[in-house]
N, CA, C and O atoms as CSV, one atom per row, in Angstrom:
chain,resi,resn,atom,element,x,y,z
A,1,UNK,N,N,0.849,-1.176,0.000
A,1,UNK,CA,C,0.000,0.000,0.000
A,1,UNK,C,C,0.894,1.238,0.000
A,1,UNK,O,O,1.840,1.361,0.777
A,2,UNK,N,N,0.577,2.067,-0.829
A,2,UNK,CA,C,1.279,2.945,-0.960
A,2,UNK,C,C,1.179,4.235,0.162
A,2,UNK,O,O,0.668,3.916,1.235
A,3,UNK,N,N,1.547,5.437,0.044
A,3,UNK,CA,C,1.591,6.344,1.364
A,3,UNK,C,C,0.737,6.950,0.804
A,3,UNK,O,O,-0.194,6.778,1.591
A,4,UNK,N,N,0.280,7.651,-0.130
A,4,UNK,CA,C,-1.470,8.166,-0.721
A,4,UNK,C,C,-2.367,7.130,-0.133
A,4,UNK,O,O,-3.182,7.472,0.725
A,5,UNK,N,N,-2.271,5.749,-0.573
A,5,UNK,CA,C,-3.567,5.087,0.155
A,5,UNK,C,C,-3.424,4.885,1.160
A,5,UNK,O,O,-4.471,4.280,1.392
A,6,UNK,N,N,-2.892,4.908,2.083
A,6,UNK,CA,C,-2.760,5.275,3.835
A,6,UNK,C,C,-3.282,6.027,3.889
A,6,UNK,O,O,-4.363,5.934,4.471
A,7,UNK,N,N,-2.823,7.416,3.258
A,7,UNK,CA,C,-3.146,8.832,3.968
A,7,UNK,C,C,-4.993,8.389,3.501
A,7,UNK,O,O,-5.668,8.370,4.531
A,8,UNK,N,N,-5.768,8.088,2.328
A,8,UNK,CA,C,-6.564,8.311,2.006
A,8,UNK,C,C,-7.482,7.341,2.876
A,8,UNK,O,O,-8.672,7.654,2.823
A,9,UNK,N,N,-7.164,6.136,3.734
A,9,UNK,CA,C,-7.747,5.814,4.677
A,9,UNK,C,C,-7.724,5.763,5.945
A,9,UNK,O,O,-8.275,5.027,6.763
A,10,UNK,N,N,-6.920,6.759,6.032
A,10,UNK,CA,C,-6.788,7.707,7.635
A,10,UNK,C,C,-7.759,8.962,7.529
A,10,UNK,O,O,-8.371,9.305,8.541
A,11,UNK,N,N,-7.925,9.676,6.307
A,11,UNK,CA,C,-8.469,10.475,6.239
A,11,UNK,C,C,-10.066,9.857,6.197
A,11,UNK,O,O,-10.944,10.552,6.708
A,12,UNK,N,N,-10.311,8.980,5.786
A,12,UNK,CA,C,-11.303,8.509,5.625
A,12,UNK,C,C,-11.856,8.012,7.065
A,12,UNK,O,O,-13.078,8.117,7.166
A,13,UNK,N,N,-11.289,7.573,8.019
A,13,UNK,CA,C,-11.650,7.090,9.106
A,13,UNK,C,C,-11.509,8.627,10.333
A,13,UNK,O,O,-12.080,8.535,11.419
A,14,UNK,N,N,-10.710,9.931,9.976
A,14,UNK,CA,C,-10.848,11.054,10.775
A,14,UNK,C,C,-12.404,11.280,10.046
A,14,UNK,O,O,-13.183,11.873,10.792
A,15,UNK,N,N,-12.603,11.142,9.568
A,15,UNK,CA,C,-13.957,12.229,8.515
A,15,UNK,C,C,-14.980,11.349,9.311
A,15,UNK,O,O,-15.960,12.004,9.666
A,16,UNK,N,N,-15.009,9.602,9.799
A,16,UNK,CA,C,-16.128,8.849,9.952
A,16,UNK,C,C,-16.067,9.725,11.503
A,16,UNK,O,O,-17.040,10.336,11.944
A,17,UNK,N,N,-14.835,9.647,12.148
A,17,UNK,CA,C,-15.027,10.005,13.514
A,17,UNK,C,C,-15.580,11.439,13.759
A,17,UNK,O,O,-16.396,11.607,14.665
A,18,UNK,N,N,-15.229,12.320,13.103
A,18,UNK,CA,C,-15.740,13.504,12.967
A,18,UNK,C,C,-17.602,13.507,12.775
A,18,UNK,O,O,-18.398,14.091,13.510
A,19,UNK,N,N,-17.917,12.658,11.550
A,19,UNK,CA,C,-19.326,12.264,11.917
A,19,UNK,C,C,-20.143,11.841,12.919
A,19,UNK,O,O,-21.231,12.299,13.266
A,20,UNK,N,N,-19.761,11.278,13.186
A,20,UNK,CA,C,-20.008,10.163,14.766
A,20,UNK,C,C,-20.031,11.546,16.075
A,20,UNK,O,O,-20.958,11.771,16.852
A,21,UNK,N,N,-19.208,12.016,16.012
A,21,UNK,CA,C,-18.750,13.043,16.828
A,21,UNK,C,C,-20.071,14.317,17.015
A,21,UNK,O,O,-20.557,14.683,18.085
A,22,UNK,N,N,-20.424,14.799,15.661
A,22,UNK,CA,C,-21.654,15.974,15.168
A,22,UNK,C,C,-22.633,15.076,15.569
A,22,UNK,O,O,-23.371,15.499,16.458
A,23,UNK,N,N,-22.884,13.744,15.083
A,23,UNK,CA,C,-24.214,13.235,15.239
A,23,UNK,C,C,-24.375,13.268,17.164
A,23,UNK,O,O,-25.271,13.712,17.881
A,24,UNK,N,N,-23.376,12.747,17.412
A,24,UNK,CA,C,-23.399,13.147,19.075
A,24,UNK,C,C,-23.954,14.091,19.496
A,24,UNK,O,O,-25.006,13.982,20.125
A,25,UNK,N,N,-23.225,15.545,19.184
A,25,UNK,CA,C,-23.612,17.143,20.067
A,25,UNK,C,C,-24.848,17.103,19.288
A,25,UNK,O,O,-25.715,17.507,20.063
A,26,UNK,N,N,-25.346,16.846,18.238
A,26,UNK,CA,C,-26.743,16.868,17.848
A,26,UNK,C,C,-28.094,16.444,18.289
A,26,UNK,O,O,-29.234,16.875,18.117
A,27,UNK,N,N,-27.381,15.109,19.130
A,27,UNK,CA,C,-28.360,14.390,20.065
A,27,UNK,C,C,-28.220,14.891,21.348
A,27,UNK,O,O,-29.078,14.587,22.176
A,28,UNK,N,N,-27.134,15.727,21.716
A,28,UNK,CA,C,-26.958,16.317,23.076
A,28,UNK,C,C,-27.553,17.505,23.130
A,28,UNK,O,O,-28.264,17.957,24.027
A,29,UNK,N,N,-27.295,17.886,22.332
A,29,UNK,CA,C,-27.879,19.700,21.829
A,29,UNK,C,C,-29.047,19.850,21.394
A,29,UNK,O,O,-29.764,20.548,22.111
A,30,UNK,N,N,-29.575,19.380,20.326
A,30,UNK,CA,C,-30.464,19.152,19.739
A,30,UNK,C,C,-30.768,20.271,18.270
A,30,UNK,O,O,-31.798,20.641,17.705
A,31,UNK,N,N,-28.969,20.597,18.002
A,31,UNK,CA,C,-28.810,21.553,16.813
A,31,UNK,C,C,-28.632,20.884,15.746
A,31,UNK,O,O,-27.882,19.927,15.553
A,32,UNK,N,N,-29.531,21.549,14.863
A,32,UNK,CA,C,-29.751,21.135,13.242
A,32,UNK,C,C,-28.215,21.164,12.920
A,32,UNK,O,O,-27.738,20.094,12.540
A,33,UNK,N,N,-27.563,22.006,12.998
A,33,UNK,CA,C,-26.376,22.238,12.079
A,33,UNK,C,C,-25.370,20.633,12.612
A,33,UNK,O,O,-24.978,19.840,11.755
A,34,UNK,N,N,-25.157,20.464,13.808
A,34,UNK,CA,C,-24.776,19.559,14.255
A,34,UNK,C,C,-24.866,17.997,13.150
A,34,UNK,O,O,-24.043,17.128,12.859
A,35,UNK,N,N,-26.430,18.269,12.757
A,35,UNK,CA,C,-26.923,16.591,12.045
A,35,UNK,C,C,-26.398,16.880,10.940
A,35,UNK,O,O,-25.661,15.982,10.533
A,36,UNK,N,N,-26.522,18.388,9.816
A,36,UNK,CA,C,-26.406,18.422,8.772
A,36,UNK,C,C,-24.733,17.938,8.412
A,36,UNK,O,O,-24.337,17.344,7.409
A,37,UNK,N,N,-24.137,18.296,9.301
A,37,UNK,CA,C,-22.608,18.507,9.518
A,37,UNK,C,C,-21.864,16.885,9.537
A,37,UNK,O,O,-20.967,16.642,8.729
A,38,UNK,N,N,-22.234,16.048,10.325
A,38,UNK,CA,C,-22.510,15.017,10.702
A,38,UNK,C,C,-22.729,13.960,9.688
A,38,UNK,O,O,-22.154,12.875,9.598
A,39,UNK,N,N,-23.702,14.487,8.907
A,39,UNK,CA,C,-24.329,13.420,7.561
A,39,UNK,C,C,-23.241,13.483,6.801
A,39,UNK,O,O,-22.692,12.517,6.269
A,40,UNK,N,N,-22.718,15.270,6.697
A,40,UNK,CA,C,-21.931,15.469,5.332
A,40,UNK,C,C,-20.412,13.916,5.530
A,40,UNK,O,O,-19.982,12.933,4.926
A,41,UNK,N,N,-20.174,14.775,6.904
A,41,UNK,CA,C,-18.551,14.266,7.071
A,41,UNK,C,C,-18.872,12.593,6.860
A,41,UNK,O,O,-18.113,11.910,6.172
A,42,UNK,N,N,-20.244,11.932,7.620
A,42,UNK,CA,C,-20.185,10.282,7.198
A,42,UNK,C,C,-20.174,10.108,5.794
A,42,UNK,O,O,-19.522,9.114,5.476
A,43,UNK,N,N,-20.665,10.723,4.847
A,43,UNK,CA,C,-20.915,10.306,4.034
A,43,UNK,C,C,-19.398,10.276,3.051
A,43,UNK,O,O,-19.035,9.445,2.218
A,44,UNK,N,N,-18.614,11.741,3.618
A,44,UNK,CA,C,-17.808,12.119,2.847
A,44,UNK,C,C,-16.045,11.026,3.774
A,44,UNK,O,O,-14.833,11.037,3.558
A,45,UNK,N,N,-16.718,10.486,4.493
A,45,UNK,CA,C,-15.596,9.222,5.011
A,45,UNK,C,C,-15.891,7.897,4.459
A,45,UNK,O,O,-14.981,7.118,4.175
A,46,UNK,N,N,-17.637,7.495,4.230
A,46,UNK,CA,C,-17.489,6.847,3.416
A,46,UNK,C,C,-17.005,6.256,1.783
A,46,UNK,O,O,-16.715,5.183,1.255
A,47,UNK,N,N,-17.111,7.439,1.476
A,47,UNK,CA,C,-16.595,7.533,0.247
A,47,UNK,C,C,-15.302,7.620,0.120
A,47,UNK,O,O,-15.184,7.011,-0.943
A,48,UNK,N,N,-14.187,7.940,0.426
A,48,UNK,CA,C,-13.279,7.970,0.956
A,48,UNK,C,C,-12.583,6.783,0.818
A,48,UNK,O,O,-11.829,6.400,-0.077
A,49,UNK,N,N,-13.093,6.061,2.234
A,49,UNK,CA,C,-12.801,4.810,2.499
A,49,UNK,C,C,-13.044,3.466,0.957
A,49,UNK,O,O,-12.276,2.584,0.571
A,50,UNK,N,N,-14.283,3.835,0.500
A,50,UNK,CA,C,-14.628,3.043,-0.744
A,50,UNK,C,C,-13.701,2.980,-1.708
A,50,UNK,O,O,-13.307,1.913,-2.180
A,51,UNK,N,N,-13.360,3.928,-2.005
A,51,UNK,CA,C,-12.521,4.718,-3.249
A,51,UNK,C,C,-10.856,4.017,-2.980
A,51,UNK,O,O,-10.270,3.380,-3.855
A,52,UNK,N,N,-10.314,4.280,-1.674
A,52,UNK,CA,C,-9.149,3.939,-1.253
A,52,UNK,C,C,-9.375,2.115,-1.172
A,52,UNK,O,O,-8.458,1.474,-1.685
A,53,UNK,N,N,-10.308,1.469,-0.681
A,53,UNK,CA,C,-10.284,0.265,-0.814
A,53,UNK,C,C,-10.916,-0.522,-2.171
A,53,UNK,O,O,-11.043,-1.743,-2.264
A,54,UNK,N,N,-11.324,0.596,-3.325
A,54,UNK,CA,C,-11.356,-0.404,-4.413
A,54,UNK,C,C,-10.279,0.014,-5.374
A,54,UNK,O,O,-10.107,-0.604,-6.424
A,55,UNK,N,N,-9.480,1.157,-4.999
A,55,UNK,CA,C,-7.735,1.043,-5.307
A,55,UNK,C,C,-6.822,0.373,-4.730
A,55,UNK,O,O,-5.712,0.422,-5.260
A,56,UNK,N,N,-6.960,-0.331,-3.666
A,56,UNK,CA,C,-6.051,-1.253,-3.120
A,56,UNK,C,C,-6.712,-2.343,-3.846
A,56,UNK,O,O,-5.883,-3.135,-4.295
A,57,UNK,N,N,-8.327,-2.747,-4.196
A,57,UNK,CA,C,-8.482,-3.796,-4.903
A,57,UNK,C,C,-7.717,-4.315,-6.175
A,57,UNK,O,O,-7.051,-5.315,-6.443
A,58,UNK,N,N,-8.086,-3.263,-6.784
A,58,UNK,CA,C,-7.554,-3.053,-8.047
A,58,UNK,C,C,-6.429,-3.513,-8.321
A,58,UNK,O,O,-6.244,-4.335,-9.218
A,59,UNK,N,N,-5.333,-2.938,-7.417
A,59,UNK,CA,C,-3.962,-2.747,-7.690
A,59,UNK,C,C,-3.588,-3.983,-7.458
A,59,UNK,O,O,-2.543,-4.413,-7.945
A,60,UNK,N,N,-4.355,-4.707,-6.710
A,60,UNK,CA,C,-3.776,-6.255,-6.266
A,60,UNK,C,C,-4.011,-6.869,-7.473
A,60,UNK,O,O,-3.090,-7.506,-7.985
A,61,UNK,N,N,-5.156,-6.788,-8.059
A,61,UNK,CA,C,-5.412,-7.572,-8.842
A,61,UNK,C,C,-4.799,-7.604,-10.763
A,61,UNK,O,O,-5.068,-8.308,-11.737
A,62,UNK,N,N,-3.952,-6.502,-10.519
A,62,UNK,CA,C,-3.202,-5.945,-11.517
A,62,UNK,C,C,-1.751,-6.507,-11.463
A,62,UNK,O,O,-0.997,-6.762,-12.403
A,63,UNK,N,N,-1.538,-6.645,-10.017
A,63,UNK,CA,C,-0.092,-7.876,-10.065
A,63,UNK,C,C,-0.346,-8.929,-10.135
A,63,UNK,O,O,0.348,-9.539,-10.948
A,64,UNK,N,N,-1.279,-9.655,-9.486
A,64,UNK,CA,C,-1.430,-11.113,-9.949
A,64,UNK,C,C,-1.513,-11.498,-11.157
A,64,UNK,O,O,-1.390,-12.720,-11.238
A,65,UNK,N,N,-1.718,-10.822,-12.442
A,65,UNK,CA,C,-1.681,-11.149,-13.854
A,65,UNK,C,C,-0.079,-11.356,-14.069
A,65,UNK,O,O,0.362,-11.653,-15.179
């Protein structure tokens, strides 16, 4: 794995925690901005994470030939 796809699933797993985190003070607080904030960052760690693990797919499957 290269040091881009590290960084891109570290970043991907700060962005899930960061979600997790808003959806929290949202349920503590009970502020809109909190959920909206929250959705963005899960969504934008999931993707992330997807992207970085179907380039590690990939790449494996490009040496085994």
């Amino acid at each position: 794995m290269t040091a881009l796809r590290a960084a891109a699933f570290a970043f991907g797993l700060l962005a899930l925690t960061a979600g997790v985190l808003q959806i929290w003070a949202f349920v503590v607080t009970d502020g809109g901005r909190h959920l909206i904030l929250g959705v963005f960052a899960l969504a934008v760690g999931a993707c992330v994470i997807a992207a970085a693990a179907d380039a590690v797919r990939k790449n494996g499957r490009r040496n085994r030939r």
